[in-house]
Structure formats: C-alpha cells, structure tokens
C-alpha positions in Angstrom: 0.0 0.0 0.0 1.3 3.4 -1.1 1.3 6.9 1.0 -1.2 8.2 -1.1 -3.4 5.2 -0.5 -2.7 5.2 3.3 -3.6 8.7 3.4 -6.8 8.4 1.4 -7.9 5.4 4.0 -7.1 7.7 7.0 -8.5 10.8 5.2 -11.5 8.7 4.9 -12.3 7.4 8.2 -11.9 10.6 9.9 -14.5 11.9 7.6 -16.8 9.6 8.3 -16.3 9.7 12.1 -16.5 13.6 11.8 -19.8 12.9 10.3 -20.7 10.1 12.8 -20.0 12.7 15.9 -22.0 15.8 13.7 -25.4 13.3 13.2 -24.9 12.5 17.1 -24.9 16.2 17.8 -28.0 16.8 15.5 -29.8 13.9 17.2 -28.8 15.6 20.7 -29.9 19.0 19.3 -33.0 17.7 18.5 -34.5 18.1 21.7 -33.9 21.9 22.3 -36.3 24.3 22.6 -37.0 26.5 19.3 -34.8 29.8 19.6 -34.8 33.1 18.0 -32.0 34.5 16.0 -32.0 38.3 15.7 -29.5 39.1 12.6 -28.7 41.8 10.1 -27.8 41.8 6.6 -25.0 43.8 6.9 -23.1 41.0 9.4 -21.7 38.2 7.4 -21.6 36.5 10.8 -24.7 35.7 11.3 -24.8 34.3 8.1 -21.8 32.2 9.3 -24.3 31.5 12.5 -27.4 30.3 10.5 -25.8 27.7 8.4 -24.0 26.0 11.5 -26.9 25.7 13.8 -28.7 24.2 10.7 -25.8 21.8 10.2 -26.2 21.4 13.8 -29.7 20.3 14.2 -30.3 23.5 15.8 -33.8 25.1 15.6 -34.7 28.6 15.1 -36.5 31.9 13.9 -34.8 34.4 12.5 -35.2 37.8 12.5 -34.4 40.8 11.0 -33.2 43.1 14.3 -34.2 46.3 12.5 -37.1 45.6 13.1 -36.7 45.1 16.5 -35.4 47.8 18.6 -36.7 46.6 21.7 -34.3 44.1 21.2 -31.0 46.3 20.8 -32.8 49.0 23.8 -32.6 46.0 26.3 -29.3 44.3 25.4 -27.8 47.6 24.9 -26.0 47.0 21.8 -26.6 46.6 18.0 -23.7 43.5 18.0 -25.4 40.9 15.6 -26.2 38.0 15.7 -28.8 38.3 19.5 -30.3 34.9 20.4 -33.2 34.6 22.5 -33.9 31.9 24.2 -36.2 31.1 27.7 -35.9 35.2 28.3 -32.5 35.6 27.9 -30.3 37.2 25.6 -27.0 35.5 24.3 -25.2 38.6 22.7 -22.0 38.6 20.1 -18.9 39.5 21.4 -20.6 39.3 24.9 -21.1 35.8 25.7 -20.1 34.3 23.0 -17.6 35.0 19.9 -18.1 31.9 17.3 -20.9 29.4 16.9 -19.2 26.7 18.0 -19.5 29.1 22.2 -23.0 30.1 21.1 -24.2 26.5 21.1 -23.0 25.7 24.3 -24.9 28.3 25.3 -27.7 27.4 23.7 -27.9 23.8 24.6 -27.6 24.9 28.4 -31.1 27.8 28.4 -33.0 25.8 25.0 -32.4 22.3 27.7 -36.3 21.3 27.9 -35.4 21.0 31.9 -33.9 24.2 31.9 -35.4 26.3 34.5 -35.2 30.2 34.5 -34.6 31.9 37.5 -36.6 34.4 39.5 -34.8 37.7 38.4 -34.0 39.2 41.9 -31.9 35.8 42.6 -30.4 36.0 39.3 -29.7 39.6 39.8 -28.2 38.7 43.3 -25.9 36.3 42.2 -24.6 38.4 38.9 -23.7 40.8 41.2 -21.7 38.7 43.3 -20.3 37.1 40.2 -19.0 40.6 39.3 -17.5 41.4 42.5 -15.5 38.3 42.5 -14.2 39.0 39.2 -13.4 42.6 39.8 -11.5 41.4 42.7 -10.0 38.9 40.9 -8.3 41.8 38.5 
C-alpha cells in the first residue's frame, strides 16, 4: 500500500467519524427548545451562525433586528447575531464570539429541563459574580 493510499484510507475514516459525531450532535440538538435569531444583513456573521446551527440540528426563527429595537434598547447594543432563548439574551462579542460558544450556550437555556430563575436571585448572584471578578483583576 502506497502513502497516497494510506492517506486516502485515514483521510476517509476521519471523515466519516467527523460525520458520525455531527449526526450525534444533530440527534442531541433535536430536543432543544426553538430559539430566535436576531440578525442583520449587513453581518456576514450571522450568516456564518445560520448555516452551523442548521448543520447542527439547531432550531430557530430568525429575524431581521431592525425591526426590533426593543431588542437592541434592552441588550444595549446593536452586535449581531442576539439569540433569545427562555428570556435571555445571548449577545456577540458578549457571551459568546463563534458558533461553536454560542451553542454551548444554547444547549444549556433551550435544555427542555432548563429552569429560569426568578430575576431578583439571578440579579443577586450576577452581582456577586461581578465582584469576585473585579477582585480577581
């Protein structure tokens, strides 16, 4: 057996393990919760976001965020693309910076058992969580 061979029977079987581990993630995916995408057509990110969480098995809406400035009033920024998901916000640049982050964070809150907070103990503990990292620095 040549190099070339060798190499196109390795090339080949991490392929189709690549593809094995992606149609596990779909199948795992599967049982999120439906979230919205808020893009714009000027970010060729989010572009970049769409396709993966459809490779992914990841459901959504999307939406064009120019049409809603709620949206950008309560996030406090225009960074695209803004997922919603269980009333909360998953922001670009903020919590996450590539798709492969954002769907970490979206299979924690889109989790069917996930359970939302009341907001004072949320806002309790985001404050702590603050402190400690202020201090930290």
């Amino acid at each position: 057996m040549s190099n070339t061979d060798l190499k196109n029977l390795v090339r080949g079987d991490l392929k189709e393990l690549k593809e094995k581990e992606r149609l596990e993630r779909i199948e795992k995916n599967k049982k999120l919760k439906e979230i919205i995408i808020y893009t714009s057509k000027e970010n060729r990110n989010c572009a970049i976001f769409t396709n993966t969480f459809t490779q992914e098995g990841i459901k959504f809406v999307e939406k064009d965020i120019s049409k809603h400035k709620l949206v950008i009033s309560t996030v406090q920024t225009s960074s695209t693309p803004i997922i919603f998901i269980n009333d909360n916000y998953l922001v670009n640049g903020r919590d996450f910076t590539n798709p492969q982050q954002c769907i970490q964070h979206i299979q924690h809150y889109a989790d069917p058992d996930y359970v939302n907070p009341p907001f004072e103990a949320k806002l309790i503990e985001t404050i702590k969580n603050t402190s400690f990292t202020l201090q930290r620095n």
